[in-house]
C-alpha angles and dihedrals in degrees: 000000000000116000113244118231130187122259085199092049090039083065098048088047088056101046097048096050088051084053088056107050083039088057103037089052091049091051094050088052094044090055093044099053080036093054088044098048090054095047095043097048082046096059096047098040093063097032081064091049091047096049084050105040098036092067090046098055093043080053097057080240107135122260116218116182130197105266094256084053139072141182115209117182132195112305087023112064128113108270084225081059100044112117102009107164109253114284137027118354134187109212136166123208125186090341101310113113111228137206100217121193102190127192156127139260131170094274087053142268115334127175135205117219134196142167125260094208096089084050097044099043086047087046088049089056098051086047095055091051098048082055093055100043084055100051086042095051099042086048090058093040084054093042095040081046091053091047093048087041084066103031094060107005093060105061087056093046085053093049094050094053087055092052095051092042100044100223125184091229126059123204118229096032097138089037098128081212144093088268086053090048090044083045093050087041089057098045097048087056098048099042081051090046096060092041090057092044100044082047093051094045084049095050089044103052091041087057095046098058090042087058099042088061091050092047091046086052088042084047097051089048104054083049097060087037087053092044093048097105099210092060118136120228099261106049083055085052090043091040090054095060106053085049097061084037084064096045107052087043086054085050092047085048094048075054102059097040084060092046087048093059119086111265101240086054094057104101107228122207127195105233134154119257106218094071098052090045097055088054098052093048085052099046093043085054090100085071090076108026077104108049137053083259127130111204104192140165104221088192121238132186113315111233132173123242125191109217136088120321087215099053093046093058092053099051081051092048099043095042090055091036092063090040096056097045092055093047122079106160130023128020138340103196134190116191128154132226149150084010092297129115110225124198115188135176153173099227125118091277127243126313118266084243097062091035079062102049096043089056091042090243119143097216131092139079111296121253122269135170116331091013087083084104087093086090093061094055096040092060077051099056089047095047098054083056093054093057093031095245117140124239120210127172117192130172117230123214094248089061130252132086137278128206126190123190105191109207110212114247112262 
């Protein structure tokens, strides 16, 4: 099952994480051109005190600093400041850092010195405000996130509850944009949808009833022809047939009257599987009296479904009947497990036609004759469907087919 994830908190994600690159790029540029203004401003500055005040001090004249900064020549220099390369410095000196312009004149080196706490305590204010404009500015990407989230998320939202929980009425239906057209859409196709399907449980149960009265009369009719006494064998044989003929197409019809009914008004029982299955499998025995074909229940782990008794006993019959037809020599076998029913045998396997159909593919050859069979397993297919059980066919190596019907747990 796919994990569901928010439209709404998919867009304050994104906003906030475009908040995010956007201020920490800001703030990269903004220390950079910080860094390059001090630095900048620094170098200038005492290279203006030391073209002023290096003059002076070659000249006898005296030499008075700010009182952040400081000119030191030859002798006296700090022994910490002797032998800076020329230029700007940072230094740090009994735990002050020190901004150090350091150079030569004729009379010697000389260096300017000044203190690193005006510029700190202005660069901790920057920084501080950098800081606060990024927390300010991620709290209103994930607020302005959160307003576009419901402005725009929750209609959908809205749209997409009334789509799970099949409601009558659909919301944005009048909306004059693309989330009214999504919402009439919708609606078209549902409202199409039940009148195809209330058309489809109407024609089948009509059917339905028409055919039940013809295979009662074809019923009738095979009984009086087995009890005439001075019947050939072959009219009994002949006879017998159309009477089981009858009889699986009055099952298949009992089928489809249950399908035709709405779900919720099908009446469910809780019953146990093996003992339906080992009836099938004895009533189907006629199949193979014929052919050097063994039909067996090899038995399985009993388990209960909840579901119709009627249904259930056509996904069995069907699902043996078909076995049985593709399979002229070998084994027809029934077995349960895992809560699955399992029908497996050595025929030539299932035309390429109802392979298609029950993988709801278009291709493969159309059914003729004998493949009529495709019906059978399509009933089955419905029908698994209808009780939310799962249908897979496989091929083994060996040959034959497989089928798995998967009961859902209870």
């Amino acid at each position: 099952m796919m994990r569901f994830e928010s439209i709404g908190k998919r867009i304050v994600k994104a906003y906030l994480l475009f908040a995010l690159s956007f201020s920490m790029f800001f703030m990269t540029v903004a220390i950079v051109v910080v860094e390059g203004i001090e630095m900048h401003m620094v170098e200038r500055r005492l290279e203006e005190v030391a073209t002023w005040a290096s003059p002076r001090h070659a000249g006898g004249l005296p030499v008075e600093m700010p009182t952040s900064i400081s000119f030191h020549h030859g002798d006296d220099i700090p022994q910490s400041l002797r032998n800076l390369p020329a230029g700007i410095n940072d230094v740090e000196a009994d735990g002050i850092g020190l901004h150090v312009f350091s150079g030569r004149d004729s009379g010697g080196p000389y260096v300017v010195v000044d203190h690193q706490s005006d510029y700190e305590s202005v660069e901790r204010l920057v920084y501080s405000m950098l800081l606060l404009s990024l927390m300010g500015f991620l709290g209103m990407s994930v607020l302005l996130g959160r307003y576009m989230a419901r402005r725009f998320v929750d209609p959908i939202v809205e749209l997409s509850r009334a789509v799970l929980e099949r409601k009558d009425e659909w919301p944005h239906l009048d909306s004059r944009d693309e989330l009214g057209i999504l919402a009439r859409a919708f609606a078209e196709h549902t409202g199409e949808q039940k009148v195809f399907l209330e058309r489809e449980r109407a024609f089948t149960g009509d059917v339905s009833h028409e055919l039940r009265t013809a295979l009662t009369v074809i019923s009738g009719a095979a009984e009086l022809l087995e009890l005439d006494e001075h019947a050939s064998p072959a009219s009994r044989a002949a006879s017998e047939r159309i009477s089981r003929a009858a009889r699986e197409a009055a099952e298949s019809v009992d089928t489809l009257l249950q399908l035709a009914r709405a779900p919720e008004l099908i009446e469910y029982e809780l019953f146990p599987i093996e003992p339906m299955v080992q009836e099938e499998v004895r009533r189907h025995q006629s199949l193979v009296a014929t052919k050097p074909v063994r039909l067996e229940f090899t038995g399985g782990s009993d388990f209960v479904v909840r579901a119709q008794p009627r249904l259930v006993s056509a996904i069995i019959g069907n699902l043996i009947r078909n076995a049985c037809l593709y399979t002229d020599h070998g084994a027809v076998t029934v077995r349960l497990t895992n809560r699955s029913i399992v029908v497996c045998d050595s025929g030539r396997g299932l035309p390429a036609a109802v392979l298609a159909m029950l993988s709801n593919e278009t291709v493969g050859a159309p059914l003729k004759g004998s493949d009529g069979t495709g019906l059978g397993l399509a009933l089955v297919k419905r029908i698994c469907r209808q009780l939310g059980a799962t249908l897979d066919l496989a091929t083994p190596p060996s040959g034959g087919t497989t089928v798995t019907v998967i009961f859902p747990g209870l």
